[in-house]
Structure formats: C-alpha cells, structure tokens
C-alpha angles and dihedrals in degrees: 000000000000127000131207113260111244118264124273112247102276100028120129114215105206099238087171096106090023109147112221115209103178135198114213106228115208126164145169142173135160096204088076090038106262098141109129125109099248100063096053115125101252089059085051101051089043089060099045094052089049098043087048092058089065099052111083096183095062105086112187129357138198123194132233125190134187102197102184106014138121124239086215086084126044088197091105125151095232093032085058090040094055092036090059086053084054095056088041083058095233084113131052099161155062137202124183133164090237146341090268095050081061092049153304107225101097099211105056092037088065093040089054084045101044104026119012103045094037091052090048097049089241123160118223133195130178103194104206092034095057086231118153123150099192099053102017106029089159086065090053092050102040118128091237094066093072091046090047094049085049092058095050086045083059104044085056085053098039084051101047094052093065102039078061093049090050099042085053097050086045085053087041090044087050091246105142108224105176118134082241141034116239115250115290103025124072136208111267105241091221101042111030085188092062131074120221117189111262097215100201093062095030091077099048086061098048087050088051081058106048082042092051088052092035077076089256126159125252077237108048087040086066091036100054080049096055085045093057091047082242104167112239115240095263093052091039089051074051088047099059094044103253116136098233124144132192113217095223096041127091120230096255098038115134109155133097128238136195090257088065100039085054090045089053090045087048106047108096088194082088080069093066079259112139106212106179137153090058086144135032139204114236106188123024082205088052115038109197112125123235119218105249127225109257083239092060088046114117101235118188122176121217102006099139142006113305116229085194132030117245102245084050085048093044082044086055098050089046088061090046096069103044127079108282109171127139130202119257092268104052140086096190127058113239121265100257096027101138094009104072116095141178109240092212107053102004094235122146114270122232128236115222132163116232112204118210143170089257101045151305113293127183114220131178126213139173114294089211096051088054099052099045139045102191088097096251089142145023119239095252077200109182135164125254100228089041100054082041090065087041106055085042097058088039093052082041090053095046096048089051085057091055085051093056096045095049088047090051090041087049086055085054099048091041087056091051092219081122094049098053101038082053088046084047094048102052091046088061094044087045086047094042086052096047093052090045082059101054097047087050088052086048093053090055082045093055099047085059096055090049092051092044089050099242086122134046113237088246095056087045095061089035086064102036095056085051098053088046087056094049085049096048083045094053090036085061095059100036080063097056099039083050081049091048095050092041088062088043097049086060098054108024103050091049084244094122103133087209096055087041094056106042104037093055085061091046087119105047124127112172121051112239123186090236083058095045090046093052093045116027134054098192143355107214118195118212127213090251092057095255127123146228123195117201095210124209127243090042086145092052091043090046080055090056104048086047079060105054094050096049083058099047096122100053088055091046100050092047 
C-alpha cells in the first residue's frame, strides 16, 4: 500500500480534521528496574483510560501491554504487534505514561521519535513528560527529550549492572537462581534460592545411572524409558504446571532421546554441586547468552540434597569418554568395551567373533595391527573367555591384598600406637601455630615501638628479620606435621578409598562391566597373551602401606 510522501520543508499538513485512532502503549519489566507500584501496569492502564476521556479528537483506542519485558529491546511481542497497526494505517497514535514506559535503549527511542513516527504521520504523546507532537511539536522536539531518553538508557544499564552483580555473589554464595529447576530437584516453596529433591524424578535419574554402569546404551537407556511411559524432563517440567519450553522440542514431544540421557549423566548438580554462570549476557541492551569458558563457571559444593554420590558420578564421567559402541543386536555394551589396550602401542583392541568346527569363540586384537600393514604393531590376539578368567583372578587377588592389609591396619588401631602418634602429632601442630601467632602479635608490637621511638629504626628491622625468620621457620613444620596427619587420616580413620572399594566386592565370583568400571583404569594385553590391569585408587592404596610402616612396630610388638 502507498504511503504519502513526507512533507517539503515548509509545507503545512492540515491536521484540523485530522481523525486520531490511538494505541495505548504499557509496559513493565523488572529486569530494567520498574518495579514500583506506580508503574504497574494496571496504574498505567488506569491513567491512560482516564487521560484518553478528556481528549475529544481521539476517536477510538486499542491497548497494548508488555507485561515482563525490557525497554532495552523494542523486539516485543505487543510493540511489534502495534507497530505493525501503524504501518497497516489503522493506527496513527500513540499514548504512553512516560518516555521510559516506551523504552530504555536511547538510541531507538530518538530514531522512532525523530524518524519513524514523523515519517508515518503518527502522533505521539508521552503523558508525564508533557510530550505531544500534533498540538505542542515544540515539546517532541525539545532538547530535553534526548537527555531525558539517555538517562533512562542509563538507569537500564545502571540497573543491569547490578542485577548482574547480585545474581553472581548469590552464585558465588550457592544460592541457585535459574528460572527453573533441572530436572529432579525442585524450588523450595519457601526458599526459591534453595533446591529440594523431587522424588518422582529422582528415581528416574538414579535408574539412568545403575543402567549407564550396567554397561547399557545412551540409547537403550531412552528407550527402556519410553518403554516404561516415563515423561522427559521437558514434558514432565509440562506435567507439573510450570510454563517452561525447551527451544528444540516440539510442543507434544514426550519422548526421550540419547542427548538427555547423556545430559543427565553428565550434570554434576546431581552431586549437591551448584555450576552456574555457563552462559553470560553480554549486553544488557542485547540479551543473547554467550557460552562461558569451564574455568568462568560458578561452582559451589554441597548446596543442596545429592541424588548420587560423587565416586558413582566420577565413575560415571570415566565410562563417558571411552568407546562405548555395541553391535546392532545388542542392548548392553560388552564387559571390556573401552577398557581393553595394547601394551605396545596403547591403542584400543578390537572384538571380533571367530567362528570353528568346534564352536564360536570372541577374541580381541590390536586395533592398530588390524588398520595398517606396514608392521607398526603385533596382533596382542586373546581369547574372551581367557582374558575373562584373567582379569577375575587378578581383581580376586587385589582385593585379598586389601583384606590383609585391613586386617594388619585393625591390629594398629587395637593397639592404639596410631591413636596417640596422631594425638602426638595434633598437640605439636596446635603448639607450632600458637607460637606462629604470638610472634605475629610481637611484629605489630614492634612497629609501635618503633613509631612511638622506643626503638631506633636499625633495631626495628634487626628484630624484625629475626622474628620473620622464627615464623618461616615455624611455617616449614607446620607443613610437615599437616603432611604427617594427612598420611595418618587415611589409614587411621578406615576412609582409605583403596581399602573401601575393594573390600565391599571380597565375595564376588563372576566379572561384571559395573565392577571393572569401579575398580579398574585400563586392561593392557601383552604379545604373549598376559595381562597386565592398571587398577584405580593406587594413590589411596600407596597411603595405606606408608601406614602400615610407619606402624611396624605396633604390629610387631603385638
């Protein structure tokens, strides 16, 4: 449709019969700080209406309200909507409380002002601001009106910038502030801030867990969900009310899929760990989020209630990166998939079925051996069932060790040698401190007395030196006896993550993949068909046998 041109410099338009159809302009957000009372949008509206009686040129009016939305941005969904009346011509004003309640972004403010509305024909009146641009011009044009659209700019960004501050110390503080809790926790009601378990889904997640170390698929995982008619997290989020909507689902999509199985697997809040600031504002005038570095994310430990326990969650993490493809026909992946390396060149090993007259038999050689010819690696071929019996008498054998050596570190701790070195041991830390402490209260002593010119300025810095001395001194042993009851706390107290983890599996008979994953890093195969298993917790099981010899002659003397 054609539009008038705009007028020639000079050139009167004869607004005298002119009809006014006016859109009725309301708008709040508290992301720019219009929270009082008197801008909600039923004040608003209430002004308006009754502003609007006691014009007789304006004709007929509509409303349009942006309940939630920044002025920082003009792309809402009502302002679009009655910008897009304006260019249809059914509209040819508008009415607002103030300039800020049009927007807060200085620069598109002026160009509707002085470009868009002008070029329309559209009238334009800003209630509080005496602004009207039919029967006063000289108000729209006024110098103060860009001043006045700058200052609001600011506040937004005034403003902004300490929504941001606050919403980071509240991170920093382990306070959750998402718009929705993730899937299996819930807002407290009574602390928003806060995170309760949601039970329901709680136990889904565990289940995704047992299944993931069961040696299950992504893929079966979501698939034995769908079976069982089990809500994904965005329908479920549906299910429960709330108005939540996930940009790459459809509105009737139920169903899970792999990706949020392995976002679930993946999401160390189910730890009772807080991760927050993954993505960051840049603007507060454009609002698209920009993926943060790991190093930039707000991380807070024990803030709210774990679903699993942090070794099955590390667990967890370990499986993730290895290979953990199935064949076609089957749901769980196989017992060593991930595990198995050459111990030549440290390269995966490949699963293949071998098929004789006398039966079907699984054997495992060296991926590199397969892929090139030019000799660069052996075949490192073994039987299934061979290496099977292997890694179990190896694991059977490990985990007889850990019996001896609890039995050995009870006989300490009966004897009580462990008890009183330890006791021994935090007296002189607690005396070493003590005495740290007084020569620090000396030193500020000793600045006064230099002040006050009871000392000469070369005693103070004789003594001095000598009282820094004293304290590096000190600093140096407090270090060691720390390092001693470090060594002590790990055997001592039965928290040796070595003697844990291998002792709960002393009866077992038959090698699964969820007790390889707990207990082993790596299988390596050998040309000659032996193998070597590069178990996990070597730090925790080099703790205990320190302890032990430390302790020797508890045990002997016994």
């Amino acid at each position: 449709m054609a539009r008038k041109s705009r007028s020639c410099p000079g050139e009167q338009r004869d607004h005298s019969k002119k009809v006014w159809r006016a859109a009725l302009y309301m708008r709040l957000s508290r992301d720019d700080g219009d929270k009082s009372e008197s801008d909600s949008i039923t004040n608003q509206r209430s002004l308006l209406r009754e502003y609007l009686l006691a014009q007789s040129d304006i004709t007929s009016s509509v409303e349009y309200a942006d309940d939630g939305w920044s002025g920082t941005t003009f792309d809402r969904p009502q302002f679009q909507q009655m910008i897009s009346e304006i260019k249809l011509g059914t509209i040819n004003c508008v009415i607002v409380k103030d300039l800020s309640r049009f927007g807060r972004n200085y620069i598109e403010v002026g160009n509707y002002l002085e470009q868009v509305f002008p070029f329309l024909d559209v009238r334009f009146i800003s209630i509080n601001d005496n602004i009207d641009s039919f029967n006063n011009p000289e108000s729209a044009n006024n110098i103060f009106v860009p001043f006045k659209n700058l200052l609001n700019d600011e506040y937004a960004r005034d403003i902004s910038m300490k929504v941001r501050s606050s919403l980071t110390n509240k991170r920093k503080s382990g306070k959750f502030v998402g718009s929705f809790a993730s899937y299996g926790y819930r807002k407290d009601p009574n602390d928003h801030n806060q995170l309760v378990i949601d039970e329901y889904a709680a136990a889904t997640i565990r289940d995704i867990y047992k299944w993931f170390l069961e040696g299950f698929g992504m893929i079966t995982i979501a698939k034995m969900l769908n079976e069982r008619g089990m809500l994904n997290p965005t329908a479920y989020k549906k299910h429960l009310g709330l108005k939540y909507k996930h940009p790459s689902r459809s509105a009737n999509d139920t169903l899970w899929g792999d990706s949020s199985v392995r976002r679930i697997l993946m999401n160390k809040l189910y730890t009772g760990t807080l991760v927050q600031g993954k993505n960051k504002v840049t603007s507060y005038k454009v609002k698209k989020a920009v993926a943060q570095h790991p190093g930039a994310w707000i991380e807070v430990e024990n803030t709210h209630e774990a679903i699993i326990d942090i070794e099955t969650f590390e667990r967890v993490q370990s499986m993730l990166n290895r290979d953990s493809r199935t064949s076609p026909s089957s749901k769980k992946l196989y017992v060593f998939s991930g595990f198995l390396r050459c111990f030549d060149c440290n390269k995966a090993m490949n699963r293949r079925k071998n098929v004789h007259p006398y039966g079907e038999y699984i054997y495992y050689s060296c991926s590199t051996f397969k892929k090139m010819s030019s000799g660069a690696c052996t075949k490192h071929s073994i039987r299934h069932d061979i290496l099977e019996k292997a890694v179990l008498a190896t694991i059977q054998h490990q985990i007889q060790i850990a019996v001896s050596m609890e039995e050995v570190v009870s006989a300490i701790n009966e004897r009580g040698q462990a008890k009183n070195d330890k006791r021994r041991l935090l007296m002189l830390l607690n005396e070493n401190e003590n005495g740290r402490l007084r020569i620090e209260q000396y030193k500020l002593t000793l600045y006064h007395d230099y002040r006050d010119g009871v000392l000469t300025k070369d005693e103070y810095f004789t003594i001095k030196e000598q009282y820094d001395e004293q304290i590096a001194a000190l600093d140096r042993t407090i270090s060691i006896l720390q390092e001693e009851l470090s060594k002590y706390d790990k055997g001592v107290d039965g928290e040796n993550a070595f003697l844990m983890n291998f002792l709960k599996h002393r009866s077992i008979e038959a090698l699964t993949r969820e007790l390889v994953s707990e207990l082993v890093n790596y299988i390596y195969i050998h040309e000659d068909k032996s193998v070597t298993i590069d178990f996990k917790y070597q730090d925790e099981y080099q703790r205990a046998v320190e302890f032990i010899e430390q302790n020797h002659d508890a045990i002997v003397s016994a």
